[in-house]
C-alpha positions as CSV (number, residue, x, y, z in Angstrom):
1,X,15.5,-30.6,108.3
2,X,16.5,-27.1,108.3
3,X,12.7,-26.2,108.4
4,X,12.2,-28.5,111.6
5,X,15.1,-26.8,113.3
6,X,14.1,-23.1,112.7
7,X,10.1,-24.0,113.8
8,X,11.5,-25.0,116.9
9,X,13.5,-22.2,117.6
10,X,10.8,-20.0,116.4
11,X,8.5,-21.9,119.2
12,X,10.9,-21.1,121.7
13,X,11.7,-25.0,122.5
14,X,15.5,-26.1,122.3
15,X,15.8,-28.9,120.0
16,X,17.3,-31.9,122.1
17,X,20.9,-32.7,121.7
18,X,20.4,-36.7,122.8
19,X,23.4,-39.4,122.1
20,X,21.8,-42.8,120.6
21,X,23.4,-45.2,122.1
22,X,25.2,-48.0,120.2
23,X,22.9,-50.7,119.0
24,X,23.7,-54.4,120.5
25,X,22.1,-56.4,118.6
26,X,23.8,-54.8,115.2
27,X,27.4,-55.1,113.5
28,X,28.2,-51.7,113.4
29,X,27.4,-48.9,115.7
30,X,24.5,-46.8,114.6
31,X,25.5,-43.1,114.7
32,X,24.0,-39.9,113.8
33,X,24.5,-38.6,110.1
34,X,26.9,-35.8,109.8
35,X,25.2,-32.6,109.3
36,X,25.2,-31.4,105.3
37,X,27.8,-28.8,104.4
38,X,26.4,-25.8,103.8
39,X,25.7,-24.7,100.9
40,X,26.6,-21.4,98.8
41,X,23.9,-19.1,98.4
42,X,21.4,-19.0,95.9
43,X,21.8,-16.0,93.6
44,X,19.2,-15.1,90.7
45,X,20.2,-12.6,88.0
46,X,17.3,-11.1,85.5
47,X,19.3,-11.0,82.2
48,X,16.4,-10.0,80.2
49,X,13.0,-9.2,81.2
50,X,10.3,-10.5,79.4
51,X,8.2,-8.4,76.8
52,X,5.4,-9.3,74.7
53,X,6.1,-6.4,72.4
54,X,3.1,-4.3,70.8
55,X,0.1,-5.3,70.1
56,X,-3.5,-3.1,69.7
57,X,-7.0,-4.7,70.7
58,X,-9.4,-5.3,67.8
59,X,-11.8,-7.1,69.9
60,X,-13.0,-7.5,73.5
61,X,-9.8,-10.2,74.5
62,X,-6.8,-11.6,72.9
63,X,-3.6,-13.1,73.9
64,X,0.2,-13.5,72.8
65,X,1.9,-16.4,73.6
66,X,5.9,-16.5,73.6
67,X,7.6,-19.6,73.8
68,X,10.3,-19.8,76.9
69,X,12.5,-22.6,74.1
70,X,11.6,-20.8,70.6
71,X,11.2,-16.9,72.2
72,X,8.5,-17.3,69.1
73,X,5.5,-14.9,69.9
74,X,2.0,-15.8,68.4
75,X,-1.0,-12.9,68.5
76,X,-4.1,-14.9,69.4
77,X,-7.5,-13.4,68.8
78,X,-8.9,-10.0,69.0
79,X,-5.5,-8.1,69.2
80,X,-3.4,-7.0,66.0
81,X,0.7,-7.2,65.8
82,X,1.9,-3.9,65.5
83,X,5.4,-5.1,65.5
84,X,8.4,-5.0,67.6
85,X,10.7,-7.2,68.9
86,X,9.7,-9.4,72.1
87,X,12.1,-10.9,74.0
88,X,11.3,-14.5,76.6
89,X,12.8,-14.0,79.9
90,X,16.4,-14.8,80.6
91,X,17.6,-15.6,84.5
92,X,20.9,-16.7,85.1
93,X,21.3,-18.7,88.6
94,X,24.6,-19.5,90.8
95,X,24.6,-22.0,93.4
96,X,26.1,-25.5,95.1
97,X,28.2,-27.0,91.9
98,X,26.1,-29.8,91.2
99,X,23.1,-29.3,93.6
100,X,19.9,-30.2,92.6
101,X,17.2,-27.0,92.7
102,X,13.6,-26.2,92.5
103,X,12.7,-23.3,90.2
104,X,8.9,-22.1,90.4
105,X,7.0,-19.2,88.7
106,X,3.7,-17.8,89.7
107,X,0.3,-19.1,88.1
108,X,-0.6,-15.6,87.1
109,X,0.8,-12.0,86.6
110,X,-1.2,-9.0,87.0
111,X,0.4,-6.1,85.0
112,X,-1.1,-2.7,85.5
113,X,-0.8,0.6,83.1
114,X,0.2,3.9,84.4
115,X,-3.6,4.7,82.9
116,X,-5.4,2.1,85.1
117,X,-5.7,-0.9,82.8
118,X,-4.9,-4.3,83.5
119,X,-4.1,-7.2,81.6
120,X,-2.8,-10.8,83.2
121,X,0.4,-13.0,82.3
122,X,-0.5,-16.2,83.2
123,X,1.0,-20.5,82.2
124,X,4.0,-19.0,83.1
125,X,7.0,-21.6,81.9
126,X,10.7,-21.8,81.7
127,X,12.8,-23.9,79.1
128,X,14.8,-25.5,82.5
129,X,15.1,-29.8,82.2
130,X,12.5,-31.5,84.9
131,X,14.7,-31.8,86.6
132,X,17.2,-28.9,86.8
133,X,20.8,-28.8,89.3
134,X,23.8,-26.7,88.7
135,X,26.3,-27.3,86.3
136,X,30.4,-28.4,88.2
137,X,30.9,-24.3,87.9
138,X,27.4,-23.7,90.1
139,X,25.4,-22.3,87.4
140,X,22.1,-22.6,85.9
141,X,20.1,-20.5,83.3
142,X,17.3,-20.7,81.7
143,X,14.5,-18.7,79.8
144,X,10.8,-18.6,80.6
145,X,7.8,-17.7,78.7
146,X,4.0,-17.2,79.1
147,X,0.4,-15.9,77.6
148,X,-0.3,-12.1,78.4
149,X,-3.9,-12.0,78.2
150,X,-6.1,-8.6,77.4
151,X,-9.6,-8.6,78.2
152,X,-10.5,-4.6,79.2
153,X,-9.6,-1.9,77.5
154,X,-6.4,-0.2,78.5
155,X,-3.6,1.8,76.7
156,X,0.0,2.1,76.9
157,X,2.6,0.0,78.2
158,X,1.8,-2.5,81.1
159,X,4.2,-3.8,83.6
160,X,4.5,-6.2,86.9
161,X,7.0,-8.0,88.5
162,X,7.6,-12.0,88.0
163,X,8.8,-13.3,91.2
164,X,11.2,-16.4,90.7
165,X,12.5,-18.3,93.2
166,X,14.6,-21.3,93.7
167,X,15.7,-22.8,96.0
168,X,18.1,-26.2,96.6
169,X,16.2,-30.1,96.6
């Protein structure tokens, strides 16, 4: 509804502000639904970033996969562990108490290397239910997890940005 109302402003047409009038043939008088309360604001903290770790290529392409749930990480293919610690995304939402949401992630990542390379995060995931809302205190959080896939050579660390949104049902 919201959408409707700010097309038409951006259009440059009022919207019409019409009375119904009463039904006759009814029991009870039809009337307009009251408008929604607003809502709080949607506010998404980035409590951990996500990082793959280290890995070195021993072949033309690999992966790693890390698990949004487990924050397991699995080397796939032509690239060797080299250790480390990698850490799944954490994001920590505030909201409507009890307001349904939406959460959704890009279908790929590129990440770039201050030496050129580039190498792609891509099945992005989170461990949210299918159907995620607020908890009575107007918070959500939840982790999220994808495949970082290598298939040129590059060297040293890559980075990007995961853009996250959400926004209420």
């Amino acid at each position: 509804m919201n959408r409707v109302c700010i097309a038409l402003f951006l259009a440059g047409i009022p919207a019409p502000l019409v009375a119904e009038p009463p039904c006759l043939l009814c029991d009870a008088p039809t009337t307009k639904a009251e408008p929604a309360e607003p809502r709080l604001p949607i506010r998404i903290e980035i409590e951990s970033a996500l990082d793959f770790s280290r890995v070195a290529k021993t072949a033309p392409s690999g992966s790693v996969v890390l698990d949004p749930k487990s924050g397991q990480r699995r080397v796939i293919g032509g690239l060797a562990d080299l250790g480390g610690m990698a850490l799944r995304g954490t994001v920590r939402v505030t909201g409507q108490p009890l307001a349904p949401v939406r959460i959704s992630l890009p279908h790929r990542v590129t990440l770039r290397s201050a030496h050129g390379g580039q190498a792609e995060v891509v099945d992005l995931e989170t461990d949210a239910p299918a159907q995620p809302r607020f908890d009575s205190n107007g918070r959500l959080s939840f982790s999220f997890g994808g495949r970082l896939v290598v298939n040129a050579a590059i060297s040293g660390t890559v980075r990007g940005s995961v853009p996250i949104s959400v926004d209420y049902e």
